[in-house]
NUPAKE-657965 format. One line per field, with one value per residue (C-alpha): residue number from 1; z, x, y; residue in three letters; chain. Coordinates in steps of 0.02 Angstrom, whole numbers, m for minus. Each point is the difference from the previous one (the first is absolute). Layout:
<recs>
k: NUM:...
z: Z:...
x: X:...
y: Y:...
r: ALA:...
c: A:...
</recs>
This chain:
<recs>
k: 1:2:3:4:5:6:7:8:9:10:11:12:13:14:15:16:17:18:19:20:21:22:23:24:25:26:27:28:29:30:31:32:33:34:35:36:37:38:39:40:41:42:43:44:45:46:47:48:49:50:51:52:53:54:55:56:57:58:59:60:61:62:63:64:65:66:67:68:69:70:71:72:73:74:75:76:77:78:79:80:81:82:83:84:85:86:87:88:89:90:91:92:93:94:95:96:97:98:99:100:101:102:103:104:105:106:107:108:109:110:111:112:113:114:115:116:117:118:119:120:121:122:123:124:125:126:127:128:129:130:131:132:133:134:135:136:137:138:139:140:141:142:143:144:145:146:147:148:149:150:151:152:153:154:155:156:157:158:159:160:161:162:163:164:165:166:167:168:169:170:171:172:173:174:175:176:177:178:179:180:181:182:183:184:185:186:187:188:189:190:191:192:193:194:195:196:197:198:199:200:201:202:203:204:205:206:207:208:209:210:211:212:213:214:215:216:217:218:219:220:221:222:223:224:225:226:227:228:229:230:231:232:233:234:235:236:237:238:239:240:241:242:243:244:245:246:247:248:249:250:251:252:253:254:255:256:257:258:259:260:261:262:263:264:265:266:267:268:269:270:271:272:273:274:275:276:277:278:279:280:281:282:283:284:285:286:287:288:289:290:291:292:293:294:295:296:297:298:299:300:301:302:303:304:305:306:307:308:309:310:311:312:313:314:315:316:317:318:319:320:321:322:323:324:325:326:327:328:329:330:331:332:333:334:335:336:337:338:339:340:341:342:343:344:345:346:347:348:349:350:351:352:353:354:355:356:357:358:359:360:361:362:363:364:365:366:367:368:369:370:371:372:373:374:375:376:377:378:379:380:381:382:383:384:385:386:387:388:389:390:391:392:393:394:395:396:397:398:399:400:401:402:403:404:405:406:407:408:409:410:411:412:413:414:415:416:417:418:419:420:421:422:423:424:425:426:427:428:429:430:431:432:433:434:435:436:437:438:439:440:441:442:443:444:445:446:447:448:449:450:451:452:453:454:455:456:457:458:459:460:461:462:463:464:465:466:467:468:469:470:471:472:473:474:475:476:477:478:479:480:481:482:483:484:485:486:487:488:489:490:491:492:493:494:495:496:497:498:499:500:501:502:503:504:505:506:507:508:509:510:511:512:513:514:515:516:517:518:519:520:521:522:523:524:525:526:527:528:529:530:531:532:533:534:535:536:537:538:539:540:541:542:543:544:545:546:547:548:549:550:551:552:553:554:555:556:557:558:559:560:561:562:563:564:565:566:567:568:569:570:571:572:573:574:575:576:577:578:579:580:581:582:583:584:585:586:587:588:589:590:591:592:593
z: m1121:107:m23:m15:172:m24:158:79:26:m119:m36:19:171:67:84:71:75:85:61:97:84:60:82:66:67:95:60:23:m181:m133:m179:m109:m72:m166:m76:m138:m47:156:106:158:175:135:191:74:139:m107:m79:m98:103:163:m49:93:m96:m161:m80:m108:m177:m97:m134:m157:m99:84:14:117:161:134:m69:m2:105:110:64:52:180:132:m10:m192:m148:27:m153:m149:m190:m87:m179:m101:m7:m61:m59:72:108:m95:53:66:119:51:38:88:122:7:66:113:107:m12:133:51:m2:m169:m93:m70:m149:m14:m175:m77:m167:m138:m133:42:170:m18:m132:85:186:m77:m74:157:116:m106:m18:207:17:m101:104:156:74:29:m86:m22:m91:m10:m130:55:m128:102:m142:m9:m147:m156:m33:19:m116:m147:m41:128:60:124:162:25:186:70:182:95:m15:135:109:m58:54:180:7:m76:101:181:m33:m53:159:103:m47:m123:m122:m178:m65:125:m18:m198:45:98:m139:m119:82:37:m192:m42:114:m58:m125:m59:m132:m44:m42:m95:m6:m101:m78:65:m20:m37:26:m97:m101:m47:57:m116:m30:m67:140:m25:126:82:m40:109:m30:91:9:m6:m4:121:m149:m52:m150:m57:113:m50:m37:m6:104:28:161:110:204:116:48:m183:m29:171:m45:m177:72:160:m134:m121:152:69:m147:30:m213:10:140:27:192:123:94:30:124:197:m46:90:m118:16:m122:m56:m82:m86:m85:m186:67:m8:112:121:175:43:m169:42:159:m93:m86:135:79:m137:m17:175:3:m153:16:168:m48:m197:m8:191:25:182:m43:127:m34:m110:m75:m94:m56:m158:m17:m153:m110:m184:16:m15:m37:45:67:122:m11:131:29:117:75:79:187:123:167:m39:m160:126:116:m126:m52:179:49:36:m159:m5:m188:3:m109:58:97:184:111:m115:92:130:45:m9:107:m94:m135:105:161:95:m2:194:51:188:146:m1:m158:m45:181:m15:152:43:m8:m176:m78:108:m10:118:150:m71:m178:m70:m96:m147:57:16:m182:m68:75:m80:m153:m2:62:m124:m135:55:31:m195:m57:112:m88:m173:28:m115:m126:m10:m26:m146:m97:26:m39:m175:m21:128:97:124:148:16:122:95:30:29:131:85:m2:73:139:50:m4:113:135:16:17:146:95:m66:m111:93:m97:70:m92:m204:m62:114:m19:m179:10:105:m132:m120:111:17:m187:m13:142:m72:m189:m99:m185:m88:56:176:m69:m60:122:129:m121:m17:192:31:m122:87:155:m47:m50:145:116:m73:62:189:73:66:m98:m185:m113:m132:m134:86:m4:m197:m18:88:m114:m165:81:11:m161:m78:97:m49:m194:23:73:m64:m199:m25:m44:m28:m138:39:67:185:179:m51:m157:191:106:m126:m63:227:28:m147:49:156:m19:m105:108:160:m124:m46:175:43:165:46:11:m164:m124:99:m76:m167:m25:57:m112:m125:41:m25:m190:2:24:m117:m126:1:m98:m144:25:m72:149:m7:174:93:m67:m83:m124:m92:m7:m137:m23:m33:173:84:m70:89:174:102:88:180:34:m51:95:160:22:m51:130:148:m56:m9:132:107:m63:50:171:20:m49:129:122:m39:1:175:68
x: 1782:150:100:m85:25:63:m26:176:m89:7:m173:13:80:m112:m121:94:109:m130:m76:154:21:m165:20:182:m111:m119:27:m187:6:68:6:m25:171:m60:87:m10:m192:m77:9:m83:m3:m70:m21:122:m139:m132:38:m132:22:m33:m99:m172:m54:m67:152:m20:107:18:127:41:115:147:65:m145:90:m46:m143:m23:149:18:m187:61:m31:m106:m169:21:75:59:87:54:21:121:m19:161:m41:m169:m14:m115:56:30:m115:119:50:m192:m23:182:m67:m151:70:132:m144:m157:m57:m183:m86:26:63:m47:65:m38:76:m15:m112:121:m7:151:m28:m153:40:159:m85:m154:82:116:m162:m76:165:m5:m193:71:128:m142:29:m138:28:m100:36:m46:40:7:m36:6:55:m121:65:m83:m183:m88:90:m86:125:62:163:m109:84:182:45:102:49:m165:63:104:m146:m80:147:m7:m185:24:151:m85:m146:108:96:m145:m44:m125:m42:38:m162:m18:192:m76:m137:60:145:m127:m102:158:30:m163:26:142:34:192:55:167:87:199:119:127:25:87:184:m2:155:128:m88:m30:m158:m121:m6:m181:m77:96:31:m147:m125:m61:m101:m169:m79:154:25:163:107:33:m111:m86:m114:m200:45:139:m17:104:69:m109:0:m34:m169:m72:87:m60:m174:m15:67:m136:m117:48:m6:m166:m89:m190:6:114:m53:158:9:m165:48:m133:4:m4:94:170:165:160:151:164:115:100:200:36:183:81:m139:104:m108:m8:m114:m99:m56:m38:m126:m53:m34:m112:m105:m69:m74:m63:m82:m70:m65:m22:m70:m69:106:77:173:41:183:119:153:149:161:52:m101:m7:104:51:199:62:m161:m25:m208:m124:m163:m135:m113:m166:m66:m185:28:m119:67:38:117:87:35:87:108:32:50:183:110:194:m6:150:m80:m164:4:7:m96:m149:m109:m145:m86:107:30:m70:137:63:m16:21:186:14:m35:70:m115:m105:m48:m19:m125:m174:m118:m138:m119:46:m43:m163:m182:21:m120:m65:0:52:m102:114:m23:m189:m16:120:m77:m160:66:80:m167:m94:145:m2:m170:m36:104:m102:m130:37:71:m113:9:173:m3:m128:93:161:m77:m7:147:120:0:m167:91:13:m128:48:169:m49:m124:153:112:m141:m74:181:17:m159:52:173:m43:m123:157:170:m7:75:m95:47:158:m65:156:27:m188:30:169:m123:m140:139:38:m179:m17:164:m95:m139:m41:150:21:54:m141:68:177:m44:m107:145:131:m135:0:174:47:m158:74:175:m43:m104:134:109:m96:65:m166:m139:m143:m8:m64:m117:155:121:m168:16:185:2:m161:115:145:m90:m77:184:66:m153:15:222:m10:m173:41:m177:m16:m151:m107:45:m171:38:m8:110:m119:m133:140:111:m131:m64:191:m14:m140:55:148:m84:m127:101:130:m147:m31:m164:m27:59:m171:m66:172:m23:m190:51:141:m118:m111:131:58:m160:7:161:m63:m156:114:66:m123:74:180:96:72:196:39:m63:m126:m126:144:m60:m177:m88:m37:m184:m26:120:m124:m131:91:97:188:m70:180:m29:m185:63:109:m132:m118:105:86:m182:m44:128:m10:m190:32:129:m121:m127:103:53:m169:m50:152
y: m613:m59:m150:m176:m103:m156:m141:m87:m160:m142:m57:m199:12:136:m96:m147:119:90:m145:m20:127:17:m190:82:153:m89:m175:m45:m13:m126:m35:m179:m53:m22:167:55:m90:3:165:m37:88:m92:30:m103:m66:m67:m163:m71:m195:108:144:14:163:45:37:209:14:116:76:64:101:47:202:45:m45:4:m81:m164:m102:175:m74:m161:m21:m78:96:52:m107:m190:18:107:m52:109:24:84:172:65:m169:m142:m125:m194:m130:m106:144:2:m167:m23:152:m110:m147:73:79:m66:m109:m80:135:54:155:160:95:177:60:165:24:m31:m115:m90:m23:m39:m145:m60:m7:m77:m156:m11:m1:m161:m77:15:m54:m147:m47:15:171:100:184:142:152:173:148:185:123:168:104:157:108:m78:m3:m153:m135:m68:m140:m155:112:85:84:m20:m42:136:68:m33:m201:9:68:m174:m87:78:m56:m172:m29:62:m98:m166:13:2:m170:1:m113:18:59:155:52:24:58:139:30:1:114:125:11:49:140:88:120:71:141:15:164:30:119:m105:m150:m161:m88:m163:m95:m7:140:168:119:10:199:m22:127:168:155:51:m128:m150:m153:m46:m161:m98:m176:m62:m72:164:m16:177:85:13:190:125:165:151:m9:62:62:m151:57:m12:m185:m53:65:m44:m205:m4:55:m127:m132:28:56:m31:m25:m158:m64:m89:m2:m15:152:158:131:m45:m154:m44:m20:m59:102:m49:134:m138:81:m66:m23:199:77:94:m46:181:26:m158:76:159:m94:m77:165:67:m175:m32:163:m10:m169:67:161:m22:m188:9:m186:m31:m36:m146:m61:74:m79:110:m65:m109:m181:m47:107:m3:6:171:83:181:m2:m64:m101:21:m149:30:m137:m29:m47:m72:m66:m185:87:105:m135:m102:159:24:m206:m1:m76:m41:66:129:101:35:147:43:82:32:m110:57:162:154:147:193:22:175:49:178:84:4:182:80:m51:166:m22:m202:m5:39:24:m133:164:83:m174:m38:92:160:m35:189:52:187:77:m45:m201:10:77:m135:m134:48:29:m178:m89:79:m49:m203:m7:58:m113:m135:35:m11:m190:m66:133:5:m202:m7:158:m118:m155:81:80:m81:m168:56:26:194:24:m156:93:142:m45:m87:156:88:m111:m15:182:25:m106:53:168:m34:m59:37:181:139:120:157:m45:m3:m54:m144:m50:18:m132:m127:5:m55:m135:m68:m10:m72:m134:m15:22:m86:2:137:108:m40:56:160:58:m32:89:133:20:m21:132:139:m43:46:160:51:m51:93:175:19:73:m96:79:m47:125:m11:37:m144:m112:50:m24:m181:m46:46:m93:m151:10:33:m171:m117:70:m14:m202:m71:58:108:178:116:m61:m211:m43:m21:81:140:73:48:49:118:103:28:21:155:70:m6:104:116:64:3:115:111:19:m90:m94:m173:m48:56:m45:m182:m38:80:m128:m121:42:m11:m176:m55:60:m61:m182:12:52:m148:m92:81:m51:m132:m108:14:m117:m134:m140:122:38:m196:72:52:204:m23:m101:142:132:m83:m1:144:m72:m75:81:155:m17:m61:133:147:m84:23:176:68:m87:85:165:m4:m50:150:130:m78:17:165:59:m80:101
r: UNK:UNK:UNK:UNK:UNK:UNK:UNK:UNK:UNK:UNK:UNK:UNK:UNK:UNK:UNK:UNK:UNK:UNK:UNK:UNK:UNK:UNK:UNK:UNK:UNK:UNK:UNK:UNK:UNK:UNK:UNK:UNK:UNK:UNK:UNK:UNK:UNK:UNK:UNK:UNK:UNK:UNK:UNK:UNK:UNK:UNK:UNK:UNK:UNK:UNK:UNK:UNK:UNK:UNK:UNK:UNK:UNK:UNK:UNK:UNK:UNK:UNK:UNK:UNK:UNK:UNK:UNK:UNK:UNK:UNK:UNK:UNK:UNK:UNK:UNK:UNK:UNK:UNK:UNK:UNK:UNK:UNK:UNK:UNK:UNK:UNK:UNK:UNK:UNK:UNK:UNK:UNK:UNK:UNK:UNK:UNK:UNK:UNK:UNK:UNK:UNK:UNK:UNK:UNK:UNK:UNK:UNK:UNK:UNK:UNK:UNK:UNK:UNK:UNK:UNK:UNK:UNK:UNK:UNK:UNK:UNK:UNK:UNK:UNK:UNK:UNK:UNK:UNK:UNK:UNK:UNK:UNK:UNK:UNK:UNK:UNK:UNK:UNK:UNK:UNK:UNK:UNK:UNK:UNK:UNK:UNK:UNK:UNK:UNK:UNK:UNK:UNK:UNK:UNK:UNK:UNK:UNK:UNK:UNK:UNK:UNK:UNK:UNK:UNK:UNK:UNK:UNK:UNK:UNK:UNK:UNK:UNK:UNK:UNK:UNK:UNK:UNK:UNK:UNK:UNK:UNK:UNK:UNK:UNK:UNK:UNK:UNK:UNK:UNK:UNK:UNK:UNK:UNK:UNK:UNK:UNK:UNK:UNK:UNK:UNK:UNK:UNK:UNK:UNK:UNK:UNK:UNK:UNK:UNK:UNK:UNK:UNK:UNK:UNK:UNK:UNK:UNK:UNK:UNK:UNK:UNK:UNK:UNK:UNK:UNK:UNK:UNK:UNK:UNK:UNK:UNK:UNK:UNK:UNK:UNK:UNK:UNK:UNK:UNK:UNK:UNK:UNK:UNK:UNK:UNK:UNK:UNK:UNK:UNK:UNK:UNK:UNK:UNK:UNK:UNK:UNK:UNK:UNK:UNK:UNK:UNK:UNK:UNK:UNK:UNK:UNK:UNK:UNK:UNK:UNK:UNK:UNK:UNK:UNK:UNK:UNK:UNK:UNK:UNK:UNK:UNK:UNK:UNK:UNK:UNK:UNK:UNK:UNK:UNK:UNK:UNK:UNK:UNK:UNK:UNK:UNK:UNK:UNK:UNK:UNK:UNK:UNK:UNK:UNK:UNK:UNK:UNK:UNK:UNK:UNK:UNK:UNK:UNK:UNK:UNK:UNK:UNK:UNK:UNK:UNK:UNK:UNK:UNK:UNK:UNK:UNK:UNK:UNK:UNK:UNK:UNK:UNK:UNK:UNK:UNK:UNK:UNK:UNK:UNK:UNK:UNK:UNK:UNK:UNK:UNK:UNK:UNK:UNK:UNK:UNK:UNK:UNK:UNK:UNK:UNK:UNK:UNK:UNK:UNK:UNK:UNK:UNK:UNK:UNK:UNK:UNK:UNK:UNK:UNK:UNK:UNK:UNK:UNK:UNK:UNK:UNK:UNK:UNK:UNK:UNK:UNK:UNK:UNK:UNK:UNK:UNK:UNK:UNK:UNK:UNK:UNK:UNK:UNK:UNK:UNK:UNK:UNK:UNK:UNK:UNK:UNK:UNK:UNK:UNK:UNK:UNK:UNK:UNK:UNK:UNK:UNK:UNK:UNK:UNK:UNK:UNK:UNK:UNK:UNK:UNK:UNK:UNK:UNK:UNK:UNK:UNK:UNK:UNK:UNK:UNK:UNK:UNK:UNK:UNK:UNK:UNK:UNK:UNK:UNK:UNK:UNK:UNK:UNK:UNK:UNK:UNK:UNK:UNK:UNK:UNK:UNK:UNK:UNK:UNK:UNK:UNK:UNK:UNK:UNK:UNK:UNK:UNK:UNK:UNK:UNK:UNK:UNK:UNK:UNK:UNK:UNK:UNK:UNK:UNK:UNK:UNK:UNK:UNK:UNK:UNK:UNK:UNK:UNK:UNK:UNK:UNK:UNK:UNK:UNK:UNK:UNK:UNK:UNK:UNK:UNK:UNK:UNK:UNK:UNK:UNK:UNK:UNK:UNK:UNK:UNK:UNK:UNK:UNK:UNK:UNK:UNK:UNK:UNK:UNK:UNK:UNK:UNK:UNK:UNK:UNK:UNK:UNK:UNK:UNK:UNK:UNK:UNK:UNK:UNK:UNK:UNK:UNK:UNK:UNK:UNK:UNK:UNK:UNK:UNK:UNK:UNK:UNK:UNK:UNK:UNK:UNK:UNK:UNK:UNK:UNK:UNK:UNK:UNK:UNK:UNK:UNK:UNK:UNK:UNK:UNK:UNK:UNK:UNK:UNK:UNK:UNK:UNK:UNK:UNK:UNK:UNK:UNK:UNK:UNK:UNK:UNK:UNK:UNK:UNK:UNK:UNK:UNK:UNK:UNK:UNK:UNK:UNK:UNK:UNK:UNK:UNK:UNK:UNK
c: A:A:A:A:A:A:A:A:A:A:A:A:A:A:A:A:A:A:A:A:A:A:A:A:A:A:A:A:A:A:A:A:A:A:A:A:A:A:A:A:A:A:A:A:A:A:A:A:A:A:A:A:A:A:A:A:A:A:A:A:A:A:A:A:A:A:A:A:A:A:A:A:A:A:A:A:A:A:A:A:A:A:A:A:A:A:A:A:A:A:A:A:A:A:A:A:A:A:A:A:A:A:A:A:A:A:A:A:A:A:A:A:A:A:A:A:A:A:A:A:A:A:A:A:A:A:A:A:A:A:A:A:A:A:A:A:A:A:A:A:A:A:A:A:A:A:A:A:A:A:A:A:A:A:A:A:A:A:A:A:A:A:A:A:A:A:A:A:A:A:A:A:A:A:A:A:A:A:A:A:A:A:A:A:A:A:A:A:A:A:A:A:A:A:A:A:A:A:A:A:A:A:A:A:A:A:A:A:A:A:A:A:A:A:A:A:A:A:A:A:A:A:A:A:A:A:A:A:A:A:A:A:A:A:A:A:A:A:A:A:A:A:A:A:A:A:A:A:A:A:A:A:A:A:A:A:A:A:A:A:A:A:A:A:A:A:A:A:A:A:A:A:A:A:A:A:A:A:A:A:A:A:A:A:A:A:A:A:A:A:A:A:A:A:A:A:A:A:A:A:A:A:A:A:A:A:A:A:A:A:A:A:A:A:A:A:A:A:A:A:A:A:A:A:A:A:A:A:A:A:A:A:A:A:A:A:A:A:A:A:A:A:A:A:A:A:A:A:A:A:A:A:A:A:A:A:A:A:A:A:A:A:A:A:A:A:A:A:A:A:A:A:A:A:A:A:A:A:A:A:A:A:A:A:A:A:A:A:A:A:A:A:A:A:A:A:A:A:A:A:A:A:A:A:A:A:A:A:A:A:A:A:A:A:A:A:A:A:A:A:A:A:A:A:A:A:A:A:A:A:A:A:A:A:A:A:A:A:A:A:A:A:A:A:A:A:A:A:A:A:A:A:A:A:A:A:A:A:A:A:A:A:A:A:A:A:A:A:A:A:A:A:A:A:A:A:A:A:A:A:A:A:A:A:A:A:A:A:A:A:A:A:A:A:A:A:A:A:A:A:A:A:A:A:A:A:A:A:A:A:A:A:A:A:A:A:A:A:A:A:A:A:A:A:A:A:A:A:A:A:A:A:A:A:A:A:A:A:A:A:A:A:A:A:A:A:A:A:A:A:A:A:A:A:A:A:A:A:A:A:A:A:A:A:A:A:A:A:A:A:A:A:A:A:A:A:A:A:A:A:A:A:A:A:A:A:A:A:A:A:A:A:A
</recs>
C-alpha cells in the first residue's frame, strides 16, 4: 500500500470558495450573498420579477463539479443549490434559489434520488407552493447496478441527470408551460440508465483516502459519494468492465431502461474526477461498437469528458439513454451552460475517412464501377450465382420471420428481404461484375443501404472484409481457392467485430463449416464446381445443427433451450439458403457451357 493522501483544502471553505471562482470564470453567472447557509448560483439574466420562463433547479451535494452550478446557463439550469460536500443542500438554500429565479411561469426541480435531497427539496417545494409559486418536481433514479430495490431507497440518481437537465432546460427555453417542461423531464429520466465503475477511492477535504479498495481491485456499481461499490473485482481489461456495465445497464432481467434492439441511444462516458481523457475515449471506443454490433442500438450522440464526477475519483460511469427525435432536439438546442459540451449536437460525418492515396490510385473509372455493356464469362456466372443467392433469400421472408418471431424480435426475414431486393436492383444497373471484387465491395454497400440492424452490420463487415482479400490478388480472374480464401476472411472479420464464434447459434455455425469444406476439397484436389455444392451442403447441416445449440449472442441468448430445440438460427438459415443457392446456380452454368 503507498502512503495515505491527505486533501490541502479545508473542508468548511471548500465550497464557498468554489462558488467563486466559477462566478469569476464566467460572468453570465452569479451567486446569492447569503454565504455560508445559502450556496446559490444563479444566471445572472433571469430574475424571478422579470422572468417569462419556467425557471429549471437543481442541486445537491457538492464535490461533483461540474455538476450542478457548471449547468447554469440559458438553455440548461436557471439555478444551482449547493449542498457542502456529499451532503444535501439546507432548505433555506432551496427556497432562497427558489425565489431568486422563479417567475410566472413557475419552476421545476429535478433532484437526484437520495434521501436527503429528496426530504430537503420536498419541504422547500411546499414551503414555495405556500408562498404561491407554482413548483413541480421530479426525481431521477438512473442507477443500474443493484437489483430491483425492495426497500424505499430505490435508484440513486447518478450521471444520466445532467442529460435530464439538457432536456428539461431545452424544452423550458422554448416556452413551454410548466407541466410539459415536467413532462418531458420526467419522461427523459425514465429513459436513462448509468453504472458506475472505480479504480480508487476518493479525498475528501481536509482528509485522508480511505485505503479500503487495495492494489488491483476496483469497485462496480458505485454510488458518487464514494460510498462502496455493489461488488469488488480484480481489475480487469476495459473490454470486460465495459461489457460486464452495458450488460448490467440494459439487462432484459431488470428491466431498468425501455431500450431493445433497433432502438436509437444516446451515451455519456462520464470521468469520476482522475479519468485521464485519453482513457475516457478508450472506452468510448470499445462501447459504440459494442452497443452497435452486440445490442444492435444506433448510437446517435455521444458525450465523453467529466460531468458529474466524485472529486478525485479514479473511474467512469456510462449512462444510455433511449432517444427519439424530440429527445435529441432538446440535447441538440443551443445552452450558455459552460459545461455542457460543444459540438456534440446534430448529425455527424463517418467517424474515419480514406488516407488520401496518389491520383492513379484514389480515381476509379465510371466503367470499372458500372455494369459492362458485355459480361465475361466470369461476370455472367457471378451474376447468376448472386440472383440465385437474393432471390432464395426472397423467398424464405416469411420463414425467416416466424423462426425469429420465436427466438428473436420477428424481423429476420423482413431484413433480409431488404438486403436482398436492394441487392437485385443494384446489380441490374450499377455492378461491374466482370470485376468480383468490386461487385463484391458494392453488395456490401447495398446492405449497408438497405437492411440496417446488426444483420445489416455484419453482412457489410462480412463483405468488406471478402472484398479486401480478393482485391488484394492482382489478376482479373478469381480462382476457385481466392473465392475460398476471401470466404474465410470474411468469416474471420464477422466472428473478430460481432463477438460470435463457431458453436454461438448464428450465421457463422452455416458459413464455417461451407468455408471448411471448402478448403478441404479444393486441397484434395476436386473441382471448383464439386468442393462448392459439398460446402453447401455442409452449411446447410451447419444451420440445422443449430437447433441443438445454446444461443451465446444476440436476443435468442434470453430464450429458453427447450423453445431453441424446437427452432434452427433464421441466421444461420438465411445464410445456408443463399450459399446453396449460389453454388447451384454455378454448376448450372457450368454445365450449359
Amino acid at each position: 500500500m503507498g502512503k495515505a493522501k491527505k486533501s490541502p483544502f479545508r473542508f468548511l471553505d471548500v465550497v464557498t470558495e468554489f462558488i467563486e471562482g466559477l462566478v469569476e470564470t464566467y460572468p453570465g453567472l452569479q451567486y446569492l450573498d447569503g454565504f455560508p447557509e445559502v450556496k446559490v448560483v444563479i444566471r445572472a439574466d433571469a430574475l424571478g420579477t422579470t422572468y417569462d420562463k419556467v425557471a429549471v433547479i437543481s442541486g445537491g451535494g457538492s464535490g461533483h463539479e461540474p455538476a450542478h452550478a457548471g449547468y447554469v446557463g440559458e438553455g440548461m439550469l436557471t439555478a444551482a443549490i449547493c449542498g457542502d460536500v456529499f451532503a444535501s443542500p439546507s432548505v433555506d438554500s432551496i427556497l432562497a434559489g427558489i425565489r431568486a429565479v422563479t417567475g410566472p411561469m413557475g419552476c421545476l426541480l429535478i433532484v437526484k434520488n437520495y434521501t436527503g435531497d429528496r426530504l430537503n427539496f420536498g419541504l422547500a417545494a411546499e414551503q414555495a407552493r405556500s408562498e404561491g409559486y407554482k413548483i413541480e418536481t421530479v426525481i431521477v433514479g438512473d442507477d443500474c447496478a443493484l437489483p430491483p430495490p425492495r426497500g424505499i431507497a430505490g435508484r440513486r440518481g447518478l450521471a444520466g441527470t445532467v442529460l435530464v437537465h439538457k432536456v428539461a432546460g431545452a424544452a423550458a427555453a422554448a416556452g413551454l408551460a410548466l407541466a410539459d417542461v415536467a413532462s418531458e423531464a420526467q419522461r427523459a429520466s425514465e429513459m436513462v440508465g448509468t453504472m458506475g465503475v472505480a479504480l480508487s477511492v476518493c479525498t475528501l477535504p481536509g482528509q485522508v483516502t480511505s485505503d479500503r479498495l487495495g492494489p488491483g481491485k476496483m469497485e462496480l456499481g458505485l454510488g458518487i459519494h464514494g460510498e462502496a461499490g455493489a461488488a469488488v473485482a480484480d481489475l480487469q481489461p476495459v473490454d470486460v468492465v465495459v461489457s460486464h456495465v452495458l450488460s448490467q445497464i440494459l439487462s432484459l432481467e431488470t428491466n431498468y431502461v425501455p431500450i431493445t434492439r433497433g432502438n436509437r441511444v444516446v451515451l455519456m462516458i462520464n470521468g469520476l474526477g482522475a479519468t485521464p481523457v485519453m482513457e475516457l475515449m478508450i472506452a468510448a471506443g470499445k462501447i459504440v461498437p459494442k452497443l452497435q454490433l452486440e445490442f444492435g442500438l444506433a448510437v446517435e450522440r455521444v458525450y465523453t469528458g467529466s460531468f458529474m464526477t466524485s472529486l478525485d475519483m479514479a473511474g467512469f460511469s456510462i449512462s444510455i439513454m433511449k432517444a427519439d427525435q424530440t429527445l435529441l432536439q432538446r440535447l441538440d438546442a443551443p445552452t450558455k451552460a459552460p459545461h455542457w459540451p460543444v459540438g456534440s449536437a446534430g448529425n455527424r460525418p463517418p467517424a474515419k475517412i480514406p488516407v488520401p492515396l496518389p491520383p492513379s490510385r484514389s480515381t476509379k473509372s465510371e466503367e470499372s464501377l458500372s455494369r459492362p455493356l458485355q459480361l465475361s464469362e466470369q461476370g455472367r456466372i457471378l451474376e447468376a450465382a448472386i440472383e440465385a443467392a437474393v432471390n432464395a433469400v426472397i423467398g424464405m421472408r416469411d420463414s425467416l420471420n416466424d423462426w425469429d418471431s420465436k427466438v428473436g424480435d420477428g424481423d429476420c426475414g423482413s431484413t433480409m428481404y431488404r438486403g436482398a431486393t436492394a441487392i437485385l436492383d443494384d446489380m441490374k444497373k450499377y455492378y461491374p461484375l466482370n470485376d468480383a471484387a468490386e461487385t463484391v465491395n458494392e453488395i456490401g454497400s447495398s446492405v449497408r443501404r438497405a437492411m440496417g440492424g446488426t444483420s445489416g452490420v455484419l453482412y457489410n463487415i462480412f463483405c468488406k472484409a471478402a472484398y479486401a482479400k480478393l482485391k488484394a490478388n492482382s489478376d482479373s480472374a478469381v480462382t476457385a481457392k481466392q473465392w475460398a480464401e476471401a470466404l474465410e476472411a470474411a468469416i474471420a472479420a464477422v466472428s473478430k467485430y460481432g463477438g460470435a464464434s463457431a458453436g454461438y447459434r448464428t450465421l457463422l455455425d452455416a458459413l464455417i463449416p461451407a468455408s471448411a469444406v471448402l478448403k478441404e476439397r479444393l486441397t484434395a484436389g476436386d473441382d471448383s464446381c464439386t468442393s462448392f455444392l459439398l460446402s453447401s451442403e455442409a452449411a446447410s447441416a451447419g444451420a440445422e445443427s443449430t437447433k441443438d445449440m445454446p444461443a451465446q449472442a444476440g436476443r435468442s441468448s434470453y430464450v429458453s433451450a427447450a423453445i431453441l430445440a424446437t427452432v434452427p438460427d433464421p441466421g444461420a438459415m438465411a445464410a445456408a439458403a443463399w450459399y446453396r443457392a449460389a453454388a447451384l446456380a454455378v454448376k448450372a452454368k457450368y454445365e450449359k457451357a
